[in-house]
FISE-458851 format. One record per atom (N, C-alpha, C, O): x, y, z; residue in three letters. Coordinates in pm, whole numbers, padded with zeros to 5 digits, always signed. Layout:
<rs>
XYZala/...
</rs>
This chain:
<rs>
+22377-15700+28404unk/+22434-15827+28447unk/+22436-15831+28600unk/+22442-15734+28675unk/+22430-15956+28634unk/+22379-15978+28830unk/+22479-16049+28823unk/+22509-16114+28722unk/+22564-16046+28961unk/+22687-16113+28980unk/+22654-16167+29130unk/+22691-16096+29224unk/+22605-16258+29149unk/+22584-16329+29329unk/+22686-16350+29399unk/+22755-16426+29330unk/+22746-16327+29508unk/+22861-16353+29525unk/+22849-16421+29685unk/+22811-16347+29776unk/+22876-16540+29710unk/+22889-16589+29870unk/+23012-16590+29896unk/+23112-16627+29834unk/+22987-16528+30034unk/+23175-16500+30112unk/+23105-16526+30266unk/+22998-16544+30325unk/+23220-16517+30280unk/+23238-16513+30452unk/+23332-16414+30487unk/+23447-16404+30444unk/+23251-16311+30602unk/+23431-16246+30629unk/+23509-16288+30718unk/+23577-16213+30788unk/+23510-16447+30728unk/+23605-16457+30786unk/+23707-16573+30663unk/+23784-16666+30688unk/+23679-16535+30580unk/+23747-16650+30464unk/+23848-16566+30374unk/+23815-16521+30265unk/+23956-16552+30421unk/+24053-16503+30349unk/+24111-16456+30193unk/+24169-16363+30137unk/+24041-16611+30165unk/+24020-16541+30023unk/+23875-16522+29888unk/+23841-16533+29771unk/+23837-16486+30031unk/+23664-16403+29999unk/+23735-16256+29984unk/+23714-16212+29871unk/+23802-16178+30056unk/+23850-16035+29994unk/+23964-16035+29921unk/+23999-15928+29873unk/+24045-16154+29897unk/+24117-16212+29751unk/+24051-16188+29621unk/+24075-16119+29522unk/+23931-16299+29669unk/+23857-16335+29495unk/+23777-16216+29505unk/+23689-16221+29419unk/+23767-16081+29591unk/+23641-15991+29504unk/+23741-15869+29506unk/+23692-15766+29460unk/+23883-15857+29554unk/+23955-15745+29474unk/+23994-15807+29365unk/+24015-15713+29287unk/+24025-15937+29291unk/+24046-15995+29147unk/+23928-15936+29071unk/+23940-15854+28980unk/+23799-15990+29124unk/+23678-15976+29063unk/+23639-15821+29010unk/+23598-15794+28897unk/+23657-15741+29102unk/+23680-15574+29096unk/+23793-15562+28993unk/+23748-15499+28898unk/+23927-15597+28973unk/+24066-15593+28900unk/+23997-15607+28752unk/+24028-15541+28653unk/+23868-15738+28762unk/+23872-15753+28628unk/+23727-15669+28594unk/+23726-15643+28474unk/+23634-15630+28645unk/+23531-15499+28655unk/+23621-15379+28568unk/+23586-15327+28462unk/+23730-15355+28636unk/+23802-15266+28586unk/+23829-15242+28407unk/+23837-15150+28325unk/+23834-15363+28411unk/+23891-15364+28238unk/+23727-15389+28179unk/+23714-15350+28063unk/+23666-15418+28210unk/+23535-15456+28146unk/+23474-15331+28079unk/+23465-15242+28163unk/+23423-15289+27942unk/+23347-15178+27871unk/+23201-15159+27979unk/+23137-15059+28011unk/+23189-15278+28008unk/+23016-15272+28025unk/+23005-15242+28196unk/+22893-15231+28246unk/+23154-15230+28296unk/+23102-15192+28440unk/+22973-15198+28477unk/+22891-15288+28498unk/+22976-15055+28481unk/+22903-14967+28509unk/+22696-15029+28507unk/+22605-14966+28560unk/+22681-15177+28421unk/+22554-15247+28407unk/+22527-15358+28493unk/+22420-15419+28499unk/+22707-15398+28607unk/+22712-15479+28689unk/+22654-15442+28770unk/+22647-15324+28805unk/+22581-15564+28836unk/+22498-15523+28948unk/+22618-15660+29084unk/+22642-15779+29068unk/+22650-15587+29171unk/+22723-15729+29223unk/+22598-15713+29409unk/+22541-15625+29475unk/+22621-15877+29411unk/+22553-15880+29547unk/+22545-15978+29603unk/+22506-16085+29558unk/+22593-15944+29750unk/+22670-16029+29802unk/+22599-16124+29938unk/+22538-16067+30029unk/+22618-16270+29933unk/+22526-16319+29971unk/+22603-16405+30104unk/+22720-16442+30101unk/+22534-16422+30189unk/+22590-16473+30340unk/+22614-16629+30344unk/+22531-16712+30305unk/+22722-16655+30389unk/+22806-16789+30405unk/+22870-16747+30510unk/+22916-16636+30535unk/+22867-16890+30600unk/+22923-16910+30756unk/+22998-17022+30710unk/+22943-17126+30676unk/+23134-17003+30708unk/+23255-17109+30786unk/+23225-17201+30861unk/+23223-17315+30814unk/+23199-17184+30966unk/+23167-17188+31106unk/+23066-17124+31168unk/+23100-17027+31237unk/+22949-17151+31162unk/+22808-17092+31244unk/+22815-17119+31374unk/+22716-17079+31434unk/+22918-17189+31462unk/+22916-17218+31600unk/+23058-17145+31668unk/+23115-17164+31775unk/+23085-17057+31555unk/+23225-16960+31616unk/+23183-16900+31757unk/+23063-16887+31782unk/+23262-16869+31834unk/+23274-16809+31910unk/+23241-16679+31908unk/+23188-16653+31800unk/+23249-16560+31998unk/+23266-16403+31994unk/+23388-16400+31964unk/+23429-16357+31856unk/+23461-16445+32056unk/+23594-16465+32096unk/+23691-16549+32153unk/+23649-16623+32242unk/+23842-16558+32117unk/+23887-16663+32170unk/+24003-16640+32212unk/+24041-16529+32177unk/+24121-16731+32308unk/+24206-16677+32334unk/+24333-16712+32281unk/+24445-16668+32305unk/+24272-16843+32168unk/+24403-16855+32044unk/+24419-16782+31991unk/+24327-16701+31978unk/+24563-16757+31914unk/+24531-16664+31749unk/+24519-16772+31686unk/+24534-16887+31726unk/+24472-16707+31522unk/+24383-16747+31396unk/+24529-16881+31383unk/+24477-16991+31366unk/+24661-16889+31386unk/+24749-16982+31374unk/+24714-17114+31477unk/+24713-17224+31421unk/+24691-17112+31595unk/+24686-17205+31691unk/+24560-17281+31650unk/+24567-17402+31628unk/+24398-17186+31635unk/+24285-17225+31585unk/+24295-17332+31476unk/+24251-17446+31493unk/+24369-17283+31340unk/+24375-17325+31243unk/+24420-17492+31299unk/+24345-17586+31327unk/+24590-17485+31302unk/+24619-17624+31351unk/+24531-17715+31461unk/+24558-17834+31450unk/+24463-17694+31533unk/+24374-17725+31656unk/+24290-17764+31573unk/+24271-17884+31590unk/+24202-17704+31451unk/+24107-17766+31375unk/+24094-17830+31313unk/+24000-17909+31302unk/+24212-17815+31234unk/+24256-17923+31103unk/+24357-18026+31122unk/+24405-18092+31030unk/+24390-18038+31266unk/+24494-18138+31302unk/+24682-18117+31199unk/+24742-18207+31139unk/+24718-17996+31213unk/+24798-17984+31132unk/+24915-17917+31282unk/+24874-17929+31397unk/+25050-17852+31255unk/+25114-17763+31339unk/+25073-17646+31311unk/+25002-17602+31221unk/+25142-17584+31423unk/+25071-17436+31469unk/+25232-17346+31332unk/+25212-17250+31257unk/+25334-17403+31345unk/+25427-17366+31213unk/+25373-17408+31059unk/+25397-17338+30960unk/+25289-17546+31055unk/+25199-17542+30942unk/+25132-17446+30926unk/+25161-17368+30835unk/+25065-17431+30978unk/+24921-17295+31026unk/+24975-17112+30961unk/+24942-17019+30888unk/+25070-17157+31051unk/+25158-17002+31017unk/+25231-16990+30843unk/+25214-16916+30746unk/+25289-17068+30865unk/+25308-17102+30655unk/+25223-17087+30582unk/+25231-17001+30495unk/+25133-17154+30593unk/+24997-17145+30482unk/+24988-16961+30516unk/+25033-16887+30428unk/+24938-16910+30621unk/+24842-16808+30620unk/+24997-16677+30579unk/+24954-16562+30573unk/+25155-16687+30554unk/+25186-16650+30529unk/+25208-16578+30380unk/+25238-16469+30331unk/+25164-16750+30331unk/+25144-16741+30206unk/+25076-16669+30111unk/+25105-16609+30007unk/+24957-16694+30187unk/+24806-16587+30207unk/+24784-16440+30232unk/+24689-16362+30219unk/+24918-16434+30276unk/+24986-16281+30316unk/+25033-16182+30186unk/+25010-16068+30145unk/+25128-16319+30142unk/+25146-16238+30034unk/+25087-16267+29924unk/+25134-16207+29828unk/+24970-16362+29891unk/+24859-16305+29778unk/+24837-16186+29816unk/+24859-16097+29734unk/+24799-16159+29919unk/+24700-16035+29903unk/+24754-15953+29925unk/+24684-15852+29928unk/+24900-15930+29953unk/+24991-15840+29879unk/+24979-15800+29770unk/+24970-15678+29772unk/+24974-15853+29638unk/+24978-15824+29513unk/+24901-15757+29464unk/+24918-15698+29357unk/+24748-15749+29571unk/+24644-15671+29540unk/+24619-15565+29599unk/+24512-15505+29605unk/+24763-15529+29666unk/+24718-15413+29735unk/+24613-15441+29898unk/+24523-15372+29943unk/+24665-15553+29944unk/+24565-15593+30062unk/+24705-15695+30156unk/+24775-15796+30144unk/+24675-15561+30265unk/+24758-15575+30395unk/+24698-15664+30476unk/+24614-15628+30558unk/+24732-15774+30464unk/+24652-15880+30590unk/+24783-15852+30715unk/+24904-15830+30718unk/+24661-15871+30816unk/+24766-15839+30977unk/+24719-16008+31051unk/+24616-16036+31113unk/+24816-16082+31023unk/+24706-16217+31101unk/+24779-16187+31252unk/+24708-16208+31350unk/+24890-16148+31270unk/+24922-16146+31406unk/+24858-16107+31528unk/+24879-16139+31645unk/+24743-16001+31453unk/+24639-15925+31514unk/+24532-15956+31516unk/+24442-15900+31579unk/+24517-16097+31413unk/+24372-16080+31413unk/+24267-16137+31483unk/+24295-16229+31560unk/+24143-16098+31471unk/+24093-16126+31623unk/+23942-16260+31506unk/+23863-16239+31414unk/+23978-16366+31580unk/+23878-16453+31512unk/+23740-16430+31588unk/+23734-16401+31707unk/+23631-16447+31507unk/+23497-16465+31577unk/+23380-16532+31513unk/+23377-16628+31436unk/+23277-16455+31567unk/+23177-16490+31493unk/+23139-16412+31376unk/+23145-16289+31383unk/+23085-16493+31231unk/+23025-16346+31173unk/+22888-16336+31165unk/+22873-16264+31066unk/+22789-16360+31202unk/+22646-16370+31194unk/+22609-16223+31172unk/+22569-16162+31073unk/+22640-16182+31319unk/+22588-16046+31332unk/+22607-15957+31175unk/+22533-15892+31100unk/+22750-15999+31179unk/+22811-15905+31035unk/+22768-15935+30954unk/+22809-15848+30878unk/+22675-16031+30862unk/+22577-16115+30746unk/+22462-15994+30769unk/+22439-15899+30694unk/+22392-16029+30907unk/+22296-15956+30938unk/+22303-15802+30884unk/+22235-15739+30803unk/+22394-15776+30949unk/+22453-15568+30879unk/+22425-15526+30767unk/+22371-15425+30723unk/+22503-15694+30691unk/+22503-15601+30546unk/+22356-15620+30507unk/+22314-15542+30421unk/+22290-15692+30546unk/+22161-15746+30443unk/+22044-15564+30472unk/+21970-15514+30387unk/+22068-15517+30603unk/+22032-15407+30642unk/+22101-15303+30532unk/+22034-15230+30459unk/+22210-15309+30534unk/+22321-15212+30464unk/+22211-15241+30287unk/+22140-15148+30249unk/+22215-15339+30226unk/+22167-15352+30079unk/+22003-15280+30145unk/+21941-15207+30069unk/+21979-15292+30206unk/+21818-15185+30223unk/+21807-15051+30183unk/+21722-14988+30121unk/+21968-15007+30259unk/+21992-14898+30219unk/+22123-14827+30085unk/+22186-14721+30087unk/+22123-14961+29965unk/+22175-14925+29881unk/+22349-14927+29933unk/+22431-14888+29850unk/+22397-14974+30070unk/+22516-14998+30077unk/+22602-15098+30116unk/+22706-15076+30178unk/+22548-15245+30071unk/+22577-15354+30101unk/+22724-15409+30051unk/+22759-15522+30084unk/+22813-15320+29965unk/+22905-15335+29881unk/+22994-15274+29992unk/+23054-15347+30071unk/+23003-15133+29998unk/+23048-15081+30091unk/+23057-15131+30212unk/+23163-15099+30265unk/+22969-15218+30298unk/+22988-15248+30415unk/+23057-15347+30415unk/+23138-15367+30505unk/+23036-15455+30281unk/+23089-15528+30296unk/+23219-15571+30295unk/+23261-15680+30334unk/+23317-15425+30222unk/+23418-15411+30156unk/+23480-15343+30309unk/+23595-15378+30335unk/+23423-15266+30393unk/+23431-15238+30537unk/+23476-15367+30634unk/+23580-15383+30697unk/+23379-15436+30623unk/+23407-15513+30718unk/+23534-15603+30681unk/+23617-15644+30762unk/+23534-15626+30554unk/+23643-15738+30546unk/+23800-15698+30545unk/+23899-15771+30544unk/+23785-15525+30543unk/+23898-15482+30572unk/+23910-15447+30746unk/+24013-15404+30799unk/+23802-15471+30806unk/+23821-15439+30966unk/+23869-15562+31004unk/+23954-15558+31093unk/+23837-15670+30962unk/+23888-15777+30964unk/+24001-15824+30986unk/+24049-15848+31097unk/+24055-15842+30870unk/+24176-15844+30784unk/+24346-15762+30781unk/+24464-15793+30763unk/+24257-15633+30812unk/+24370-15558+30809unk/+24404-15474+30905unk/+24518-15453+30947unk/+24251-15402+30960unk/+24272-15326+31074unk/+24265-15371+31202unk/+24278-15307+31306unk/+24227-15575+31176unk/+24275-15640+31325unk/+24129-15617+31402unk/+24129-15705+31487unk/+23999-15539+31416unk/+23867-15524+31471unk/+23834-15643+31540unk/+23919-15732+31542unk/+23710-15663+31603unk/+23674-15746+31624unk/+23524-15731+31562unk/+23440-15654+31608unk/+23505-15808+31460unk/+23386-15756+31364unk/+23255-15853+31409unk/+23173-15881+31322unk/+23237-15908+31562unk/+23113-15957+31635unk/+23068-15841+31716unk/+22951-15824+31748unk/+23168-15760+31748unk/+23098-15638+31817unk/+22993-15532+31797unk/+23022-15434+31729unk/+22928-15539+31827unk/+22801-15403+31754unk/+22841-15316+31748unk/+22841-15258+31639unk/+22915-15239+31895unk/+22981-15105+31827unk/+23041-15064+31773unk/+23029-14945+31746unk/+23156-15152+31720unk/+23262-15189+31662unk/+23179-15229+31445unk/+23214-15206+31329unk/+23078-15287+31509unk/+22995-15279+31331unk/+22882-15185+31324unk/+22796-15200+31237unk/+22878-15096+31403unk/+22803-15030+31407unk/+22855-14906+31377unk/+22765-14830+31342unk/+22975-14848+31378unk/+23094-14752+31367unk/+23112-14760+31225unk/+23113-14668+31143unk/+23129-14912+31203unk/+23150-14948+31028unk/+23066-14909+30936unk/+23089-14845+30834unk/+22948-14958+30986unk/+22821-14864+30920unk/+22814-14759+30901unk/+22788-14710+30791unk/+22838-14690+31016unk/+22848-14551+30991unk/+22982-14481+30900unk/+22954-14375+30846unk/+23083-14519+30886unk/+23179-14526+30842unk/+23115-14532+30689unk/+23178-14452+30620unk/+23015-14595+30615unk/+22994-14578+30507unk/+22854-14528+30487unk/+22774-14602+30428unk/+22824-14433+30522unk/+22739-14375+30538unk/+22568-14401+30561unk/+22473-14344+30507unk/+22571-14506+30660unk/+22454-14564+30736unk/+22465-14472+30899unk/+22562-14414+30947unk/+22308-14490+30960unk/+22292-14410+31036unk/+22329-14555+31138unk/+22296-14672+31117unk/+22433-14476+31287unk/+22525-14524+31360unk/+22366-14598+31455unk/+22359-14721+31462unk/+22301-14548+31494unk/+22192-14545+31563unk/+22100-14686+31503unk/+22085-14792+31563unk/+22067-14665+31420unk/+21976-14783+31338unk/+22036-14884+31287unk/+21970-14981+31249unk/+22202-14878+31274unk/+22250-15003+31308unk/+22282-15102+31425unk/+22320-15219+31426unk/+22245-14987+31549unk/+22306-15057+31671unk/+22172-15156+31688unk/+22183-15271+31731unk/+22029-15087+31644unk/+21891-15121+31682unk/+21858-15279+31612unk/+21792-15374+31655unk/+21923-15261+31506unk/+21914-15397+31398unk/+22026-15474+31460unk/+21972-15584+31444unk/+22143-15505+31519unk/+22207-15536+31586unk/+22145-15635+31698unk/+22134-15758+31709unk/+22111-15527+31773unk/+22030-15573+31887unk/+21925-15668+31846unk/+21917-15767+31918unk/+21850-15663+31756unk/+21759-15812+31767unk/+21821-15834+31704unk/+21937-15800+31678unk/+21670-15978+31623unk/+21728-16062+31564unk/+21657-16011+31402unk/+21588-16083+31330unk/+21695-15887+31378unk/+21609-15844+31218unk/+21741-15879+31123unk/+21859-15859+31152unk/+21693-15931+31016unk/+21781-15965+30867unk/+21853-16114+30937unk/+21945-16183+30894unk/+21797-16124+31022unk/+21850-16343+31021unk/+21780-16417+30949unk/+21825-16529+30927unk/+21634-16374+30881unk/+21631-16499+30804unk/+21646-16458+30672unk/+21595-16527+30583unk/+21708-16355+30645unk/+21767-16359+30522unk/+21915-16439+30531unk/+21941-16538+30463unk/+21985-16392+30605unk/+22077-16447+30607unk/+22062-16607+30604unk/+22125-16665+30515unk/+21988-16682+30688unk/+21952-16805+30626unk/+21935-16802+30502unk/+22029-16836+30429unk/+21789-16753+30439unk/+21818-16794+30315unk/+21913-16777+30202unk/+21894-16847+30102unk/+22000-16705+30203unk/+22079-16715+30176unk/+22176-16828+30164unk/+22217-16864+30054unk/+22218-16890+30289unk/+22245-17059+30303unk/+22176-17126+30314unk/+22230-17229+30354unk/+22084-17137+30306unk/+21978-17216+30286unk/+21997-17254+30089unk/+21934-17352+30049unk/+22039-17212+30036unk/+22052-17205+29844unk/+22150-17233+29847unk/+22191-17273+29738unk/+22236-17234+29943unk/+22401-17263+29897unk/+22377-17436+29846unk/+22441-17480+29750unk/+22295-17508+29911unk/+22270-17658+29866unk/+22203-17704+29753unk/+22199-17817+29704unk/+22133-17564+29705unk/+22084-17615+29541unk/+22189-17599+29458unk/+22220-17695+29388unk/+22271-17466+29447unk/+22367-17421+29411unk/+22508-17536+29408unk/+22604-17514+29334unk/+22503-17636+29484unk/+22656-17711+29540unk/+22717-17662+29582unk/+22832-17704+29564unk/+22705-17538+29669unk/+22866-17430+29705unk/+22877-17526+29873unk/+22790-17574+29946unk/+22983-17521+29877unk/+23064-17629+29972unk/+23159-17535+30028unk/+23203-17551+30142unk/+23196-17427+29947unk/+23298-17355+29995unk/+23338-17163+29916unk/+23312-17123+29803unk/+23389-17104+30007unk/+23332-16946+29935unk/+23536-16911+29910unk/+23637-16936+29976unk/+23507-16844+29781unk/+23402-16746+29756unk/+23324-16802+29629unk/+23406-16854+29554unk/+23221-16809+29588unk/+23161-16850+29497unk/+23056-16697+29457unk/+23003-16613+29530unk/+23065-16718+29284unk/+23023-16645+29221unk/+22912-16655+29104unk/+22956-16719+29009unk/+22849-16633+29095unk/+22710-16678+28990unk/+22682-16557+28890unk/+22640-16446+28921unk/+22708-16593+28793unk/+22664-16480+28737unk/+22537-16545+28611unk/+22536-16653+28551unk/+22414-16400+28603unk/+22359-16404+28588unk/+22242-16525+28577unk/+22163-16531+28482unk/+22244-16618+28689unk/+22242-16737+28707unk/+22229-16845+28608unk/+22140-16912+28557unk/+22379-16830+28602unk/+22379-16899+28449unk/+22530-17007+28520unk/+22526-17123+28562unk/+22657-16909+28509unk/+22776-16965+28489unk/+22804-16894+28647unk/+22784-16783+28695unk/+22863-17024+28699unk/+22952-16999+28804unk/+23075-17017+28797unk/+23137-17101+28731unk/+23134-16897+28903unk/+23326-16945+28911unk/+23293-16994+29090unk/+23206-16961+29171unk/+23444-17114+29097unk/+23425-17155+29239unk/+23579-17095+29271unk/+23671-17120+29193unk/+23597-17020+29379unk/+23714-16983+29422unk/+23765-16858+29394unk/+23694-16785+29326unk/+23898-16807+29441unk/+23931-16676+29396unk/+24012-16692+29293unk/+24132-16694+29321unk/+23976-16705+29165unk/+24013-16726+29064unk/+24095-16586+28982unk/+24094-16471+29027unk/+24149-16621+28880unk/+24272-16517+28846unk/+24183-16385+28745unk/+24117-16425+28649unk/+24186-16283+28765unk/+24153-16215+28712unk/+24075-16214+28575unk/+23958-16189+28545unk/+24216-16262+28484unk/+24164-16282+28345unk/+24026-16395+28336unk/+23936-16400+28253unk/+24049-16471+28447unk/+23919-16568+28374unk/+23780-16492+28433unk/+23664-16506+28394unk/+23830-16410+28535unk/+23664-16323+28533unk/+23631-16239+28442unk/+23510-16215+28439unk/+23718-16167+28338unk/+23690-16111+28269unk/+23644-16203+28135unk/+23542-16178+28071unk/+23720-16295+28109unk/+23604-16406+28042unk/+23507-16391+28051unk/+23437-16343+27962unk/+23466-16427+28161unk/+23289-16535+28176unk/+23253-16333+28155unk/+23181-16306+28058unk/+23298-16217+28236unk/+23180-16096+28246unk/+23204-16091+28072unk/+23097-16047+28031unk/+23275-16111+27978unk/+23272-16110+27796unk/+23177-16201+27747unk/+23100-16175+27655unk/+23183-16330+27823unk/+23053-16416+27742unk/+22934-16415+27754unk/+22847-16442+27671unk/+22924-16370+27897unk/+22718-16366+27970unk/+22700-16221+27883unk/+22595-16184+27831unk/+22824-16153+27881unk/+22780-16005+27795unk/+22709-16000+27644unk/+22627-15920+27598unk/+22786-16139+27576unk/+22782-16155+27475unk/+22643-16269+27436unk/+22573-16263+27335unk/+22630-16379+27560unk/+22494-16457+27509unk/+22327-16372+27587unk/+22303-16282+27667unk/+22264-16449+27521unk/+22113-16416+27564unk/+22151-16496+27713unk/+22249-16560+27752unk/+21991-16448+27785unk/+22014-16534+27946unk/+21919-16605+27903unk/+21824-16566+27835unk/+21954-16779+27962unk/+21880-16866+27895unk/+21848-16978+28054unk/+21932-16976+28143unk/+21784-17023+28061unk/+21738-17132+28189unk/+21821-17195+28264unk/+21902-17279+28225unk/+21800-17141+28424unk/+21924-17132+28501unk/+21986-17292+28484unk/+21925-17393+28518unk/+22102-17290+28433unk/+22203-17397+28442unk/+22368-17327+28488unk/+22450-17251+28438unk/+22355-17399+28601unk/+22554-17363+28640unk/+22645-17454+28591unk/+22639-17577+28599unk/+22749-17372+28528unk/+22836-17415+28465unk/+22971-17376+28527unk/+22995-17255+28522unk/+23039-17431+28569unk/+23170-17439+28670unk/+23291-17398+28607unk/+23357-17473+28535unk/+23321-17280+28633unk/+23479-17244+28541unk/+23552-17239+28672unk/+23522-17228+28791unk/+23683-17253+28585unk/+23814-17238+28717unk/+23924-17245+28617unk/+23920-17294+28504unk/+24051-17173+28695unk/+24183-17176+28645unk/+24255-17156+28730unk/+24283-17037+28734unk/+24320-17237+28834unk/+24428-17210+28878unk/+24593-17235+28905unk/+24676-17326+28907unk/+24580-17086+28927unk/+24754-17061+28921unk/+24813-17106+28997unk/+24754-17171+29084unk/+24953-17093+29002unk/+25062-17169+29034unk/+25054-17102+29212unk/+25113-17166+29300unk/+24988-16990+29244unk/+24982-16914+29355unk/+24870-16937+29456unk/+24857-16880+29564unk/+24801-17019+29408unk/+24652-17034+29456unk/+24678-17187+29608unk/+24592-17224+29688unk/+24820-17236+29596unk/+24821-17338+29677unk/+24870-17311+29822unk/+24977-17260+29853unk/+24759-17361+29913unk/+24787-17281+30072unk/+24739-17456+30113unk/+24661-17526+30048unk/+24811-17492+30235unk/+24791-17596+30330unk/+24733-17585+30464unk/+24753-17654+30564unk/+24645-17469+30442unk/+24540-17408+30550unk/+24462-17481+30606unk/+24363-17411+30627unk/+24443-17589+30647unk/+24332-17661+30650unk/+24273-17705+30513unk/+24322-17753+30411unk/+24116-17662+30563unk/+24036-17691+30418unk/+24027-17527+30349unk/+23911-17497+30322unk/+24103-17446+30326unk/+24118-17338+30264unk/+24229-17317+30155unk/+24330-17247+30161unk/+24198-17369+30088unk/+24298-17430+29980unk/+24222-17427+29818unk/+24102-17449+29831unk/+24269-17402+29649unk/+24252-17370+29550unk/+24164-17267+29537unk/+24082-17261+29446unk/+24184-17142+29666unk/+24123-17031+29629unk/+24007-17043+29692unk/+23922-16956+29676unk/+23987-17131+29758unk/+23872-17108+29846unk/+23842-17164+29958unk/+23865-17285+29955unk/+23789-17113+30087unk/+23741-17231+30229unk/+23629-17300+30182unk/+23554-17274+30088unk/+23628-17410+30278unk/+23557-17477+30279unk/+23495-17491+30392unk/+23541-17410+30472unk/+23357-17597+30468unk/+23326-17560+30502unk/+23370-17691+30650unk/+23328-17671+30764unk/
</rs>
């Protein structure tokens, strides 16, 4: 089974919906036949490196909301990903660009560790506060999961694995994805958002259970009473764009 997955690491609950997605991996007989892989989505392709708002001031500034709106929602957001065992630090966190970081992983799946990096970065992100536009700074990460520190700085430096990363969004418009995290499995049935555990273990019981038959997406969703944030456009479990 192939599980496509578009995130952004800068979309909050892109490392929401794939520790659920993992939660429900867990209970699944058949793991171990998942193939998951993870595909590049930009928020914002005109982000900055850096800026001298925090992620609260940005937010309201973008979406025309308060900077105490801003802070509520992403509190909220705090404690989802509490529940999963995921320490978000927004006080720290440093907004940017993620291109470069799309670029990494598509290098990283060359070398069989695109899961890992990706699961890297969104915790350098997120939790350890990084600034994940930096090369040395994703280049450390790499190495951190066992990529050579050296041949990531080199892929860094140009421009190698950008037009994957396009294509990659470049399909998000056949697909309809408008907003991540979005999930495809076996390009059949999609979930839109970070949806609740149990219903991923659904859909991984039914694609388990039917033949694969001519790509048609089929849109599941369920959400909980926890899924409501006034983030901007980051709201029923997923950003938008």
């Amino acid at each position: 089974m192939k599980i496509e997955i578009w995130s952004d690491f800068a979309c909050p609950f892109c490392y929401i919906g794939k520790r659920r997605l993992e939660n429900a991996l867990d209970k699944f007989e058949y793991k171990d036949e998942v193939e998951l892989v993870f595909k590049s989505f930009e928020l914002d392709p005109s982000a900055k490196k850096s800026y001298e708002e925090n992620i609260d001031q940005l937010i309201a500034k973008k979406y025309g909301i308060s900077v105490e709106q801003a802070k509520g929602s992403n509190n909220q957001l705090i404690e989802q990903a509490k529940t999963l065992g995921l320490n978000y630090n927004f006080e720290a966190l440093k907004p940017t660009n993620t291109f470069d970081a799309h670029r990494l992983c598509h290098y990283a799946n060359t070398e069989g560790k695109m899961n890992e990096l990706s699961e890297r970065i969104l915790k350098a992100y997120f939790v350890d506060s990084l600034l994940i536009s930096d090369h040395q700074v994703l280049a450390t990460l790499a190495e951190e999961v066992g990529l050579n520190y050296k041949e990531a700085l080199e892929v860094l430096s140009s421009d190698k694995y950008s037009s994957e990363v396009r294509r990659d969004e470049e399909r998000t418009s056949n697909l309809r994805i408008t907003g991540v995290p979005f999930f495809v499995f076996n390009n059949k049935y999609a979930v839109s958002g970070a949806q609740p555990s149990e219903l991923f273990l659904d859909v991984l019981e039914k694609v388990r259970k039917e033949e694969l038959s001519s790509p048609v997406i089929e849109f599941l969703s369920k959400k909980s009473d926890d899924e409501e944030t006034d983030a901007g456009s980051c709201s029923d479990g997923k950003c938008e764009i």
